[in-house]
C-alpha positions in Angstrom: 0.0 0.0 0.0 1.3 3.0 -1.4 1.3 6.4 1.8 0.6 9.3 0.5 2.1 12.4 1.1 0.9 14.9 4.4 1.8 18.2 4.9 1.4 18.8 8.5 1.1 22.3 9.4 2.3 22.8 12.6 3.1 26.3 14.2 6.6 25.9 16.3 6.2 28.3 18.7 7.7 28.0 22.4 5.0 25.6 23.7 4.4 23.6 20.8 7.9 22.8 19.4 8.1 19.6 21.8 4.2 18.6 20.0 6.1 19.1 17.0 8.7 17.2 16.9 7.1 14.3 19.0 4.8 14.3 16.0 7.1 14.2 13.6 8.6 11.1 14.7 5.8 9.3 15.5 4.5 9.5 11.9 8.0 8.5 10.7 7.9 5.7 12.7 4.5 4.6 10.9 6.0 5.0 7.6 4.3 8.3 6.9 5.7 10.7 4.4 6.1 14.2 6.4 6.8 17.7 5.8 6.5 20.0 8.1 5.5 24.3 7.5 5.6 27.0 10.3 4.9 30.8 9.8 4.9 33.9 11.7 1.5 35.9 10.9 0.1 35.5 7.0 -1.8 38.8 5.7 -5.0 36.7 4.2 -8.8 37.5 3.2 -11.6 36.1 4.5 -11.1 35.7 8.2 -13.4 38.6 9.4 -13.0 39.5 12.8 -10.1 36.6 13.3 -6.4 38.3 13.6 -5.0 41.2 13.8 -4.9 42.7 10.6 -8.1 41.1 9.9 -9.8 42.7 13.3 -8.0 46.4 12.9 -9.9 46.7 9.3 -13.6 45.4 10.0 -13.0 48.0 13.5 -12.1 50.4 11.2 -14.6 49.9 8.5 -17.3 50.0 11.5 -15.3 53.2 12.8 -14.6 51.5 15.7 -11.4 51.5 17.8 -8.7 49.2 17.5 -7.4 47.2 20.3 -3.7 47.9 20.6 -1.7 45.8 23.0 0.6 47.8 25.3 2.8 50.2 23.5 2.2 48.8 20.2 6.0 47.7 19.4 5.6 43.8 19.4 7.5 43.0 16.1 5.7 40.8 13.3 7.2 39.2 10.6 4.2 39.4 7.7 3.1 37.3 4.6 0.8 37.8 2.3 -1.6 34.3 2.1 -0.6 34.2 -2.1 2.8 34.0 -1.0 2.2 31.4 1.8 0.0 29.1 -0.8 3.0 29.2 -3.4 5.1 28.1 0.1 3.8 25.5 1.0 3.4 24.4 -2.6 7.3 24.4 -3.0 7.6 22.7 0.1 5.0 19.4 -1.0 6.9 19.2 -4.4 10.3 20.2 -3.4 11.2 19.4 0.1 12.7 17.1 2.0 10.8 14.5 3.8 11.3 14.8 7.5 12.3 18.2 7.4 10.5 21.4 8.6 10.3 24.6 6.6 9.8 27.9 8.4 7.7 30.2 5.7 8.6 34.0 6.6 7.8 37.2 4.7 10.6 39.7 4.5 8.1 42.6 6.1 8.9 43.0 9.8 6.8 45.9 11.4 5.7 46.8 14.9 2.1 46.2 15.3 1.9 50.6 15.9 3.0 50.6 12.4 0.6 48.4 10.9 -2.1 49.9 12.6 -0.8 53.5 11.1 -0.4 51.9 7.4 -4.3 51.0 7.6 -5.5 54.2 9.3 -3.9 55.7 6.1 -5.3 53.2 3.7 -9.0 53.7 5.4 -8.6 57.7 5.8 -9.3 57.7 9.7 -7.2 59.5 12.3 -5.1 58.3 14.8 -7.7 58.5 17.6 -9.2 55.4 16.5 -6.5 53.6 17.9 -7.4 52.3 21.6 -4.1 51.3 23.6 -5.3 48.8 26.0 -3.3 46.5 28.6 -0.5 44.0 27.0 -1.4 40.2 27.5 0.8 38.2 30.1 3.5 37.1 28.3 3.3 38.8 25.5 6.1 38.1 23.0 7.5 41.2 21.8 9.0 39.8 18.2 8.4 36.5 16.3 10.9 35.9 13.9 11.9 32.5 12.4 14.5 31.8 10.0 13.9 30.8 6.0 17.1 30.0 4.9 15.9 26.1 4.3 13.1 27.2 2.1 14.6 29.7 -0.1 17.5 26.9 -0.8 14.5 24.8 -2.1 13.7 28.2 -4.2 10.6 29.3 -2.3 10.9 33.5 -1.5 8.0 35.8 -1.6 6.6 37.2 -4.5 4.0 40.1 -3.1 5.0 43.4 -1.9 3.1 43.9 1.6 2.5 47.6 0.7 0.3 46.4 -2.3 -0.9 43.0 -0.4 -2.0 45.0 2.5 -4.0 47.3 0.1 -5.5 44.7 -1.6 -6.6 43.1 1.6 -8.4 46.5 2.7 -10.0 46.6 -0.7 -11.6 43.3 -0.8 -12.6 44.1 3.3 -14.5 47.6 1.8 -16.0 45.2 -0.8 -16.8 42.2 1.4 -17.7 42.3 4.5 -21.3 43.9 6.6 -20.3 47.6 7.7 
């Protein structure tokens, strides 16, 4: 019986690494073909009121405040969802099994200066932006490294000014102000 090829999709962040891993091994144990993805945060369409990005526009459309955590200067690393798709992609036809592939954009930004880039992009003032307390434990950056993917030929294609745009556009044009 021939196995067929899973992409696990994993997120390896502090807590989860050890899942990770644990994972990984147990399906190569059965015989199962794996490769394994993780991200930081992925600019996408679709999920309305889910994320950051995501959150900040329907607020905004709805000229509502924003939620800002703390100071606004916890560092994202951000990918457009076109660029993650062609990712993962490379990584089903072009990886190596058993190996994981961290998918990063090359966009690092505070999450202040996101929040100022759609302000701009949706015309409204900075008062709209509502500083409220940090969560414990917060992480100030993510950050992951790519180098294993981009030697498999995987970078991204999209420039976040122009991603983050078009995301904003099809928010105006999609969801229930």
């Amino acid at each position: 019986m021939k196995l067929s090829t899973l992409l696990w999709s994993v997120r390896l962040l502090r807590k989860q690494n050890q899942l990770a891993l644990s994972t990984l091994q147990t399906l190569q144990v059965f015989s199962v073909r794996v490769v394994m993805k993780s991200c930081d945060k992925i600019l996408k369409l679709g999920d309305i009121n889910k994320g950051h990005s995501c959150l900040f526009i329907t607020h905004l459309l709805k000229d509502k405040k924003v939620p800002l955590y703390g100071t606004g200067k916890n560092t994202r690393d951000w990918l457009y969802v076109l660029d993650h798709c062609t990712a993962i992609d490379r990584v089903i036809h072009h990886g190596k099994i058993g190996e994981i592939y961290n998918i990063g954009g090359t966009k690092k930004i505070t999450n202040l200066q996101l929040t100022y880039l759609l302000l701009k992009l949706l015309d409204k003032h900075k008062s709209r932006i509502g500083f409220v307390a940090d969560r414990p434990e917060h992480d100030l950056r993510y950050s992951i490294c790519c180098k294993k993917i981009k030697k498999i030929g995987w970078q991204p294609q999209y420039d976040f000014a122009a991603a983050l745009k078009d995301t904003v556009e099809w928010f105006k044009e999609n969801s229930n102000n």
